[in-house]
ZAMARGU-4260 file (C-alpha; in steps of 0.2 Angstrom, whole numbers, plus 5000, padded with zeros to 4 digits):
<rodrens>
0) 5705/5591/5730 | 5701/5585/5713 | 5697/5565/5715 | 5704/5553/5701 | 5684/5550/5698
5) 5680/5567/5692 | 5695/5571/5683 | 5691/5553/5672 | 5673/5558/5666 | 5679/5572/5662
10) 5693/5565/5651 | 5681/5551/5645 | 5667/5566/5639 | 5682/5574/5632 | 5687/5560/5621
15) 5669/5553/5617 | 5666/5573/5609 | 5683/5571/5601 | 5679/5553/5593 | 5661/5553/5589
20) 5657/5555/5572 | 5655/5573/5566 | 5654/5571/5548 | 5644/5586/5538 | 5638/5593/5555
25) 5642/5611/5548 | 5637/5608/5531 | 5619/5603/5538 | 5617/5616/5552 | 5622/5629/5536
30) 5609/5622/5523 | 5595/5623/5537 | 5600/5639/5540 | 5599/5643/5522 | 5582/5636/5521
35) 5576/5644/5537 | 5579/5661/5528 | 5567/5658/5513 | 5552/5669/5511 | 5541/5660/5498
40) 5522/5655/5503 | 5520/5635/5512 | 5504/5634/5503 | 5508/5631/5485 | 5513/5612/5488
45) 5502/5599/5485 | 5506/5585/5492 | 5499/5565/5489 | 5482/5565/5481 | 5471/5579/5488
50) 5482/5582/5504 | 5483/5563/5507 | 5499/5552/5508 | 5506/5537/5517 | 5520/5540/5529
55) 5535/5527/5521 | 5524/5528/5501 | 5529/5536/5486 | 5521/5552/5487 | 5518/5566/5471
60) 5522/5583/5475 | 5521/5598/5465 | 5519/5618/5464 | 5501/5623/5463 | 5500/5633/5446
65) 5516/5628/5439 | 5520/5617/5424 | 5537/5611/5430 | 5543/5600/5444 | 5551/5607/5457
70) 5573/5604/5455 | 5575/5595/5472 | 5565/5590/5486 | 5572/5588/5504 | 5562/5579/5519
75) 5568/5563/5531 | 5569/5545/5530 | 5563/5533/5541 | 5579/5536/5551 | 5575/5553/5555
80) 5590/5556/5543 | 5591/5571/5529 | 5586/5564/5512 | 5585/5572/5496 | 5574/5569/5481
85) 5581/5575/5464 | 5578/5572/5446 | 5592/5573/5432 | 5587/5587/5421 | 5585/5575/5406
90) 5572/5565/5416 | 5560/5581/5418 | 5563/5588/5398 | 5559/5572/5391 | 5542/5569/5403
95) 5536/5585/5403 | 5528/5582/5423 | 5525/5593/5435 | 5526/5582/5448 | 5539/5574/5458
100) 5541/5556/5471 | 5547/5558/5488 | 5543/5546/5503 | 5540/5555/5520 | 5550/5545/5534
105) 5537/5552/5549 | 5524/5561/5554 | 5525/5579/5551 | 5543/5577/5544 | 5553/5592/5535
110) 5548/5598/5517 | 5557/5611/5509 | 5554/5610/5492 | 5566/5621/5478 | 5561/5628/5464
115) 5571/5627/5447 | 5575/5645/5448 | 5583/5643/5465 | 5571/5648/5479 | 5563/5638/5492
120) 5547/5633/5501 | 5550/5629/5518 | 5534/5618/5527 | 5530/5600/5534 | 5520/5587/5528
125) 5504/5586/5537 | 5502/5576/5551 | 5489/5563/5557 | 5471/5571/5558 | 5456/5568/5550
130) 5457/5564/5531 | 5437/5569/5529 | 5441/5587/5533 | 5459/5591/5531 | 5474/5587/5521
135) 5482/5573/5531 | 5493/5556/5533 | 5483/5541/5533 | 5487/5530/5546 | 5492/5513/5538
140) 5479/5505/5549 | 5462/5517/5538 | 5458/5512/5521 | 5464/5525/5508 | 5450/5527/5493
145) 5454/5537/5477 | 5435/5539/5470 | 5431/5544/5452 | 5414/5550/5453 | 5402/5549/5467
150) 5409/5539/5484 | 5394/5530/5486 | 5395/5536/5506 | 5411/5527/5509 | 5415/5543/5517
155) 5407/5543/5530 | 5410/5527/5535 | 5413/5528/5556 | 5408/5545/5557 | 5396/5552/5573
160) 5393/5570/5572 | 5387/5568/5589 | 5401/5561/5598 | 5413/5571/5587 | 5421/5555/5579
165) 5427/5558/5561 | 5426/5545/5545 | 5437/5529/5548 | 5441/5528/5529 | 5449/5541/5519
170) 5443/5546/5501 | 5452/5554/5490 | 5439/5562/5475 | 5449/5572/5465 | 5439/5585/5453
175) 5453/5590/5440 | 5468/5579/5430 | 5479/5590/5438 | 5475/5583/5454 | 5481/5565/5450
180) 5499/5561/5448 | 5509/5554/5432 | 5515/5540/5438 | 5512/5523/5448 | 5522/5529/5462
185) 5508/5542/5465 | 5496/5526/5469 | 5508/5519/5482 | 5497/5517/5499 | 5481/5517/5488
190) 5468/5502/5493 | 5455/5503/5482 | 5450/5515/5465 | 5432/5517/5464 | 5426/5522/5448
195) 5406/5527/5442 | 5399/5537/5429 | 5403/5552/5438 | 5420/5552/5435 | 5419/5549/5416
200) 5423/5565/5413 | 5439/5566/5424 | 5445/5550/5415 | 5444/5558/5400 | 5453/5569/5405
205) 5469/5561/5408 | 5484/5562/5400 | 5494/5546/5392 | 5504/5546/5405 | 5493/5545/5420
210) 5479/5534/5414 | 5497/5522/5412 | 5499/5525/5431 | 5482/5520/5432 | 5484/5504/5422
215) 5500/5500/5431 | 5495/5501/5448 | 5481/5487/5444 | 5492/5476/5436 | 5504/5477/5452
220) 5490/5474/5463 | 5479/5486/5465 | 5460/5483/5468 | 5447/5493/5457 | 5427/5494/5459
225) 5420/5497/5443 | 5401/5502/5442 | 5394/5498/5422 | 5375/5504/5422 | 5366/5514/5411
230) 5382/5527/5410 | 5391/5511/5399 | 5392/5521/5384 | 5398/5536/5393 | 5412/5526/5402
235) 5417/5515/5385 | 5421/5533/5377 | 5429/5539/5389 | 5441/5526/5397 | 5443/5512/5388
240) 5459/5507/5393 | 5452/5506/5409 | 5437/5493/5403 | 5451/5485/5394 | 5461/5477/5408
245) 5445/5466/5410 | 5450/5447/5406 | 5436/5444/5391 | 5435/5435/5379 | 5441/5443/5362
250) 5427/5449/5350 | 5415/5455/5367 | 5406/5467/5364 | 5397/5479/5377 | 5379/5482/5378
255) 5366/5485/5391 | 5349/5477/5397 | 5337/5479/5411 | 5339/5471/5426 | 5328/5462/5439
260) 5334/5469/5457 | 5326/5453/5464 | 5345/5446/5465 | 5353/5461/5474 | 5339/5462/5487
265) 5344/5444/5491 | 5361/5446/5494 | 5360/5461/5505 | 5344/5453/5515 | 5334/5472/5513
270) 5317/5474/5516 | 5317/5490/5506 | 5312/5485/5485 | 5318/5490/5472 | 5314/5494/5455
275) 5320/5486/5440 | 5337/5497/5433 | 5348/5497/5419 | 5363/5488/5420 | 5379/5483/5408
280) 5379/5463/5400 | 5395/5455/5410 | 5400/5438/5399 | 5398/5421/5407 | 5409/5409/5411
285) 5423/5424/5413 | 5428/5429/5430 | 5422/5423/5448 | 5402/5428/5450 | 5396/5435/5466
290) 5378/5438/5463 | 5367/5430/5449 | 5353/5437/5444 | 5341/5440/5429 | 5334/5451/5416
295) 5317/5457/5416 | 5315/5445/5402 | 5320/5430/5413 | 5337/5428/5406 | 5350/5422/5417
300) 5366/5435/5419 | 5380/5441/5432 | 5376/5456/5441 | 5393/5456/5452 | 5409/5449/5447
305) 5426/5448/5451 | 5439/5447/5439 | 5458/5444/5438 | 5467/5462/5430 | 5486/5456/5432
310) 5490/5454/5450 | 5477/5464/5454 | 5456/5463/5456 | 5443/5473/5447 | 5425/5469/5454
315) 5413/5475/5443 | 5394/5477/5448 | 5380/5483/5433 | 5372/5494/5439 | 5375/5515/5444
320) 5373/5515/5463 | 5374/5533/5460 | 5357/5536/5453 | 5338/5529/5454 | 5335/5517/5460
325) 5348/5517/5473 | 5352/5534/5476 | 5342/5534/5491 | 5343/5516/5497 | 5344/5511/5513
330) 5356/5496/5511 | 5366/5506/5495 | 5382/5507/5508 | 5380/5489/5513 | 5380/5482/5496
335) 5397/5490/5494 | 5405/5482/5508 | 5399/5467/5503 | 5407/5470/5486 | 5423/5474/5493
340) 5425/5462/5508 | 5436/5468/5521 | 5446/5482/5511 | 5436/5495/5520 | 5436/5491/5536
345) 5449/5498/5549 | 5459/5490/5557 | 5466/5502/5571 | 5468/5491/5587 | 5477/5498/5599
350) 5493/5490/5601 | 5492/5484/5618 | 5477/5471/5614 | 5487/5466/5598 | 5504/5460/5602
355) 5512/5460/5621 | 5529/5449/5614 | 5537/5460/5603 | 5540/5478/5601 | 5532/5479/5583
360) 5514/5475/5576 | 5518/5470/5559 | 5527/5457/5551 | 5537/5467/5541 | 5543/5474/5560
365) 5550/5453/5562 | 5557/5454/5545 | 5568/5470/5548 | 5575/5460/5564 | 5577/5444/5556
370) 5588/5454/5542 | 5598/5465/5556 | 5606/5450/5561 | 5624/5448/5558 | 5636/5435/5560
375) 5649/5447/5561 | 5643/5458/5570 | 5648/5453/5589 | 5634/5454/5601 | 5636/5456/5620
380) 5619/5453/5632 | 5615/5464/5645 | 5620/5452/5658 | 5639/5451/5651 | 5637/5471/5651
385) 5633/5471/5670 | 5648/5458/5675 | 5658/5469/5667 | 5655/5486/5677 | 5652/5475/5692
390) 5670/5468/5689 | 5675/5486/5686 | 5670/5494/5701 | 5673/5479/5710 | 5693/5478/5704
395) 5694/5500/5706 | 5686/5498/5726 | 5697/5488/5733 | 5712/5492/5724 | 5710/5509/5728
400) 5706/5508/5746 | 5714/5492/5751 | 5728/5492/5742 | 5735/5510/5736 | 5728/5519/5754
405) 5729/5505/5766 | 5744/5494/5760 | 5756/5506/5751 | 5748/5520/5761 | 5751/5533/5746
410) 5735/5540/5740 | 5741/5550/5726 | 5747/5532/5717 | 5728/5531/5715 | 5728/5546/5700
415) 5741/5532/5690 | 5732/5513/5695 | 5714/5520/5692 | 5717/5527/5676 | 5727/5512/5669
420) 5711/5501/5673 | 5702/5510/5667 | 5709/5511/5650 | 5716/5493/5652 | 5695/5486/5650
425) 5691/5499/5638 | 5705/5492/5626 | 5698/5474/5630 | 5681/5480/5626 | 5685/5488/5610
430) 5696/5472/5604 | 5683/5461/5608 | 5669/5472/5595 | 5678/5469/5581 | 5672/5464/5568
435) 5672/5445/5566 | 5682/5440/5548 | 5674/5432/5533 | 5684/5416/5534 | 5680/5416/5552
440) 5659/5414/5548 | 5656/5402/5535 | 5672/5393/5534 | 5688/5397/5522 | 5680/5389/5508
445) 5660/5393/5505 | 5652/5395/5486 | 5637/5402/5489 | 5647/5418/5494 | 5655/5430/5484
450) 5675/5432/5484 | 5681/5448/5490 | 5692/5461/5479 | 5711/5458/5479 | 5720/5469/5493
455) 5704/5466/5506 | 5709/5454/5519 | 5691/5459/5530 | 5674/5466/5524 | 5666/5477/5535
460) 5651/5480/5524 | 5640/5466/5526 | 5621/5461/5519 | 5605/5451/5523 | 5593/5453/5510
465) 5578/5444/5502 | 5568/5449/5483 | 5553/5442/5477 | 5549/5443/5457 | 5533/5443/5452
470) 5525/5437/5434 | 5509/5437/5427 | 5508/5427/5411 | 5492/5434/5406 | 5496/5452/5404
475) 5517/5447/5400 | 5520/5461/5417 | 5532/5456/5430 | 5539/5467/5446 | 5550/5465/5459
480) 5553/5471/5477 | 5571/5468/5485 | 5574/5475/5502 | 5594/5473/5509 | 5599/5477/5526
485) 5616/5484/5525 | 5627/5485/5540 | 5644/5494/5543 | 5657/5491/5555 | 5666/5508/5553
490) 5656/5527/5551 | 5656/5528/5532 | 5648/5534/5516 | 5641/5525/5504 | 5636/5527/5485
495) 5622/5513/5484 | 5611/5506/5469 | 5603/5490/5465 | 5602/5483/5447 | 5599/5467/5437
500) 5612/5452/5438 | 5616/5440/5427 | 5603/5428/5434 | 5589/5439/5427 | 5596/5441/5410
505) 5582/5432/5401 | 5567/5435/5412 | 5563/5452/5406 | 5562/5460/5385 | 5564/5477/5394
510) 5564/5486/5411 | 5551/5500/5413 | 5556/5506/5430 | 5572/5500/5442 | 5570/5511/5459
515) 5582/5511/5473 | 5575/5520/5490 | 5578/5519/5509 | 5563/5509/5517 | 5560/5511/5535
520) 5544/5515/5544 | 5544/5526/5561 | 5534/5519/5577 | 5528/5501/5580 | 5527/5493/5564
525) 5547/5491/5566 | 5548/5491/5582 | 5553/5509/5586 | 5549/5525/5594 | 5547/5541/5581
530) 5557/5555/5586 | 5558/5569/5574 | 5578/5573/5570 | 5584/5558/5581 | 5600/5556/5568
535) 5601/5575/5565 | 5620/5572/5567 | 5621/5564/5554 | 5625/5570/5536 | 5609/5571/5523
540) 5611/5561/5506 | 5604/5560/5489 | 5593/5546/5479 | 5594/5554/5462 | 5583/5548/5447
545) 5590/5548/5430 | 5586/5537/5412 | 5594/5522/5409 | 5590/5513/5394 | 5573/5521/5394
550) 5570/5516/5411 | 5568/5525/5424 | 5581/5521/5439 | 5587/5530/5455 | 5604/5528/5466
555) 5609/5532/5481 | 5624/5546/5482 | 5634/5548/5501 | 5622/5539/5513 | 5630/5539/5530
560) 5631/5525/5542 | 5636/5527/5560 | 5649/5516/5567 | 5642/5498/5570 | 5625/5500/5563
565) 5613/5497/5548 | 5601/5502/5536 | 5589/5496/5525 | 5589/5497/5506 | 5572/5492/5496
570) 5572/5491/5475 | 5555/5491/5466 | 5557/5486/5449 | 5543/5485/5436 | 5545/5476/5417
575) 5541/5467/5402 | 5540/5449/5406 | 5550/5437/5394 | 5536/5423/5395 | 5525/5414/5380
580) 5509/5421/5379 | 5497/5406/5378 | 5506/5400/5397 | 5492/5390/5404 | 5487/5376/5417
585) 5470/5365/5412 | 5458/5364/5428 | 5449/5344/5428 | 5431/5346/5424 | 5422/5344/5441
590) 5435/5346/5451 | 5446/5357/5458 | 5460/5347/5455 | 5474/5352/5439 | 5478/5340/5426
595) 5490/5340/5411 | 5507/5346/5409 | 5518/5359/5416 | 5531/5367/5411 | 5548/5379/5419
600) 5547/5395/5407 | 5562/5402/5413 | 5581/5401/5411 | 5583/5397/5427 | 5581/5382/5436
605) 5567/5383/5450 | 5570/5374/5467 | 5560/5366/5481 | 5547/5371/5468 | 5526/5372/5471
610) 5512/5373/5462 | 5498/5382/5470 | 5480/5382/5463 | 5464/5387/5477 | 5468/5376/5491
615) 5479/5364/5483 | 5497/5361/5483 | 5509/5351/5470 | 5523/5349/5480 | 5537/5351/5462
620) 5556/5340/5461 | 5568/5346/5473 | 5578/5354/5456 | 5565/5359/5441 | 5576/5363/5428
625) 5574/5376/5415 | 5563/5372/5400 | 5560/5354/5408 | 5542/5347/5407 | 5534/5337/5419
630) 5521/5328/5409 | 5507/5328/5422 | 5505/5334/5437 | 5495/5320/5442 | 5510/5311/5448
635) 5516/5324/5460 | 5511/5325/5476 | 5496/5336/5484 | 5496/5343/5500 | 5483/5357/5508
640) 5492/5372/5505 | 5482/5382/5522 | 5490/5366/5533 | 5506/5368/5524 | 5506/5386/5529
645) 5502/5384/5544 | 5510/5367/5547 | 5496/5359/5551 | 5497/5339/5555 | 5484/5324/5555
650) 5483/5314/5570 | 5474/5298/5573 | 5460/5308/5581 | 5466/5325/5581 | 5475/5339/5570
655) 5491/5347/5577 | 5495/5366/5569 | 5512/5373/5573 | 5509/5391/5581 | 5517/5406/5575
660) 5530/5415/5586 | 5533/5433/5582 | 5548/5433/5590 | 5558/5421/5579 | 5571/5430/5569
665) 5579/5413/5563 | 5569/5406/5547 | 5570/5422/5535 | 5563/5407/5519 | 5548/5403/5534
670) 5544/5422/5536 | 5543/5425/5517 | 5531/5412/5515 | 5520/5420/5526 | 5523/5437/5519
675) 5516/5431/5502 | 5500/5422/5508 | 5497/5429/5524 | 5476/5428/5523 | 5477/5411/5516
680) 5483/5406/5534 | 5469/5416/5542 | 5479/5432/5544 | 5481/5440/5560 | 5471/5428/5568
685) 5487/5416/5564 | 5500/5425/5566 | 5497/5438/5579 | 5504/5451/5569 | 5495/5465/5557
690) 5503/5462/5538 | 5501/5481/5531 | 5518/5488/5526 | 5522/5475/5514 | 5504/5470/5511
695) 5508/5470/5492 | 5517/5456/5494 | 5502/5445/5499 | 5494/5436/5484 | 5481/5429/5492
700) 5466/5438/5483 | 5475/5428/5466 | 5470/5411/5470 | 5454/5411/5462 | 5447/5395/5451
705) 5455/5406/5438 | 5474/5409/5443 | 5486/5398/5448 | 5503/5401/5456 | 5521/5393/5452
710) 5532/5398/5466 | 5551/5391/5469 | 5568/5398/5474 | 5583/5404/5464 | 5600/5397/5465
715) 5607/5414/5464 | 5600/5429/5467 | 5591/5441/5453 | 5600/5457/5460 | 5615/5464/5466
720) 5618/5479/5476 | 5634/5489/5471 | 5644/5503/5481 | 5649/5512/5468 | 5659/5523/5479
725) 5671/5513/5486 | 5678/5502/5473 | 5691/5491/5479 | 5677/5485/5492 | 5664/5474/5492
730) 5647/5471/5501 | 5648/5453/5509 | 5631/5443/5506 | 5629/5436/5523 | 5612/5428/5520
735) 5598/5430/5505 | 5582/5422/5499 | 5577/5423/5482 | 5562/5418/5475 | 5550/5420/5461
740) 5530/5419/5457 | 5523/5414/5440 | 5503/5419/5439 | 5496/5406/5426 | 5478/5407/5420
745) 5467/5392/5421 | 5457/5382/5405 | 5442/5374/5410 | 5442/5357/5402 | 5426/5354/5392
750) 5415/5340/5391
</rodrens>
């Protein structure tokens, strides 16, 4: 006899397979079928920059021997979800590349990339081995090097023949343009360019369009190490666009002397001489000097300098650690570390010793949960889960023993009374997660969020988001990063882009690139497992590039959401900065202190506003209004900006530092603050947590004795994110943070 238990799972599995989302299942299954059948060789992609690549980066990919760029390019988000890369026609004619972007959502992920004539290449990207060797993905925690010329042994950094342990830092040393990709997305997961007189010829070699990449992936942030020795000339003729980003002053012209190595042996505290070598003539007074030395003639000059290209570093050394004298020096390798600080070394803890609190190991892992909350989104703990099937089978027990077999005495009422409890709490559970109403979370009346369309009396699509615009004054570059976590009550797809609102009008002359991607990382820097297909059921979508007022932008068409969940949506934007040229703060002679006026450039007014320069902090009116002056900043107050970060307090005897919890998903404006000067508050030895996924937010490295930062919020955010699918619905702005940086270059009073 069939018992009312068996014949309700089997009624509940019934109607789970009949209710679950099933959208595209067949279409999917069909197109990997498709795909499955195709015959063409796995070998003729090449992917990232000499096999190497960044899981959740921008990666090139293109055809070995083919001038075209593949039509379409299909691999998996972060979500384990079918993605697809495609540019408009229009956008390949008018470029003429041969290579195209796509960002691999985990390790060894799908690739199947399609030809314009139709066929297919079916393979994977590669997964985590050893970068010296093998094409590879670099794990975020190894240093990824592009070398132009001869890697000085960076290469073999880590690396024990004897107990079979491979490099810890992957170089990239490409022999041909072709090798390099066309664009700054290319560079995405790249540490450090290095860049010596054995790549002159490469540079030369480079099209307009990639020594622009190049150029625009400094001024974003990127770090180069320039070596100007004897091969000056050869280097000036060859890229002097490159030598161009250097900060000198107008009129400086390059020329070479001979060096005392006296000054070098110092700093790397060797025991092994050196003989006098030819080296290029930085300018004084430019730049921040790591080792001064002299020429054989006794005349004081830099040997080692670091100097300000943008957002980004370019530390220069005169001399060519390639060839004599250092070719065969002992401490050659040190002197590079020394240069470069700690961009070379690994940082590949195991998790355990790291972090025990939290599931993730980053702080881009506590940003993502501090945006994936949801007002109205209902949550139920796991305690309230137990009461409830404790309540269940303590109401079906008794009632169908007790009362139904024992009282009534009729065993077959059971088949009516255990059913109708049954459905009677599932309808109470599903009334109860519903999704909570607009009016219901802030209040009827709230300003601060946008009025939905006429005809919608609940949104189910909902937003936490936060963007951070960047300027540099110097160069008149600016660039942008949004990321929006988007969350759906009901199983749906979506047509998603974010562009410019109103509020930016003003900011920008023109807008180079505007790019719209999902951003997700696999494993523990977001708190996950990675499991490849985990969302197979789900249907694939498209982020289609096409040219928009000679920017490049890119969309979203048909991403799915599963019922109740979310997604994260990041926007890069690169452009022209609307600001005056000669934007500057004066530093007091002998100090390090900032004297003289300041000034808001923007059209926007700027609030809870601060002035960052080194270690100091000028705390700016609550409102700075746009195009006011503060006519000196003497008479705003100053504050140590490491104690502000890390909340540091004096007592009578004592100082009191508020610890970091990485945990806390409640201060989304206290996490961004740390995103963007993370190793000014000692990095991970502060926060517990690595800071590697967003790690071009942090501009730390730009608060030299020659940069200072203005930072402040917006009253309204810089972008919108528009469903362009669903008209007559709108995506409700539960929270955002929006806040902008103005990189100001500093004139040294004179006497």
């Amino acid at each position: 006899m069939i018992r009312p238990w068996g014949l309700l799972l089997c009624i509940g599995c019934l109607c789970s397979f009949l209710v679950a989302p099933r959208f595209g299942v067949a279409q999917d299954t069909a197109s990997r079928a498709d795909n499955a059948n195709s015959t063409a060789p796995a070998n003729e992609v090449i992917i990232g920059i000499n096999g190497l690549f960044r899981v959740g980066c921008w990666t090139g990919i293109r055809l070995e021997g083919e001038q075209t760029a593949p039509a379409r390019v299909e691999t998996e988000d972060g979500d384990g979800v079918s993605v697809s890369y495609v540019h408009d026609p229009a956008v390949q004619d008018k470029n003429g590349s041969a290579w195209t972007y796509a960002i691999p959502g985990s390790e060894a992920a799908p690739l199947i990339v399609q030809r314009t004539d139709g066929t297919k290449i079916v393979t994977r990207f590669p997964p985590i081995g050893a970068p010296s060797r093998e094409s590879s993905q670099v794990p975020l925690g190894m240093p990824w090097i592009v070398s132009f010329g001869d890697p000085l042994g960076v290469h073999q950094i880590g690396e024990n023949q004897i107990l079979k342990r491979d490099a810890s830092v992957a170089v990239s040393q490409p022999t041909a343009a072709d090798q390099l990709p066309d664009s700054v997305m290319g560079y995405d997961g790249v540490d450090l360019i290095m860049v010596g007189a054995g790549g002159a010829e490469l540079l030369a070699a480079l099209s307009s369009a990639q020594q622009q990449a190049v150029v625009d992936w400094v001024q974003s942030g990127g770090r180069v190490v320039l070596m100007l020795g004897g091969s000056l000339p050869e280097l000036e003729s060859a890229a002097p666009w490159l030598l161009d980003l250097l900060p000198l002053p107008s009129g400086t012209q390059w020329s070479v002397v001979e060096l005392d190595p006296s000054a070098i042996e110092t700093f790397t505290s060797t025991q092994n001489p050196l003989t006098p070598f030819v080296g290029a003539k930085l300018p004084k007074g430019v730049g921040e000097v790591i080792i001064t030395g002299r020429t054989t003639r006794r005349v004081s000059t830099p040997i080692a300098a670091e100097y300000i290209a943008g957002l980004g570093k370019m530390t220069v050394i005169a001399a060519d650690l390639h060839a004599e004298p250092f070719v065969d020096w002992p401490q050659r390798l040190d002197l590079v570390l020394s240069l470069t600080g700690s961009v070379l070394q690994s940082d590949d803890t195991p998790f355990t010793k790291t972090n025990r609190s939290t599931a993730y190991d980053d702080l881009a892992g506590q940003m993502r949960s501090t945006l994936d909350q949801f007002d109205s989104q209902r949550r139920f703990g796991f305690s309230l889960v137990s009461l409830i099937l404790l309540g269940l089978i303590a109401l079906i027990g008794p009632l169908d023993y007790f009362l139904v077999n024992r009282l009534l005495g009729k065993p077959l009422l059971g088949w009516l009374t255990f059913p109708l409890m049954a459905i009677a709490i599932s309808v109470l559970l599903v009334l109860q997660a519903r999704s909570v109403p607009d009016t219901a979370i802030n209040g009827s009346l709230n300003p601060t969020k946008p009025a939905k369309l006429a005809g919608s009396s609940t949104s189910t699509l909902h937003s936490n988001r936060f963007e951070i615009v960047d300027i540099d004054s110097a160069s008149g570059r600016g660039k942008m990063f949004t990321w929006n976590t988007i969350y759906s009550h009901d199983a749906r797809q979506l047509d998603l882009a974010v562009t410019a609102s109103p509020a930016f009008e003003g900011m920008s002359k023109s807008i180079d690139s505007n790019l719209t991607f999902p951003f997700g990382f696999p494993g523990r820097s977001f708190g996950a497992i990675q499991v490849s297909g985990e969302s197979a059921r789900l249907p694939g979508y498209v982020v289609l590039f096409r040219p928009q007022a000679n920017a490049l932008t890119s969309q979203l068409d048909a991403v799915p959401f599963a019922p109740r969940s979310s997604k994260s949506i990041a926007s890069q934007m690169r452009f022209v900065a609307n600001v005056d040229e000669d934007l500057s703060m004066r530093r007091r002679s002998g100090s390090e202190l900032l004297e003289g006026s300041l000034r808001n450039p923007f059209s926007v007014d700027v609030l809870n506003g601060m002035l960052i320069y080194r270690n100091w902090l000028y705390l700016l009116p609550t409102r700075f209004p746009a195009g006011t002056e503060i006519e000196s900043v003497d008479s705003l107050r100053q504050k140590n900006f490491r104690w502000q970060l890390s909340r540091q307090k004096a007592l009578e005897s004592s100082t009191e530092t508020e610890s970091w919890d990485p945990s806390s998903t409640a201060n989304l404006e206290r996490l961004t603050e740390m995103m963007m000067f993370h190793d000014v508050v000692g990095a991970e030895r502060y926060t517990g947590l690595r800071h590697e996924v967003l790690s071009f937010l942090d501009l730390s490295d730009v608060l030299t004795s020659e940069r200072c930062i203005l930072i402040g919020k917006l009253a309204r955010p810089v972008t919108q994110i528009r469903n362009q699918g669903e008209q007559d619905e709108s995506i409700h702005v539960d929270e955002t943070l929006s806040l902008i940086r103005l990189v100001m270059p500093i004139n040294a009073k004179r006497r």
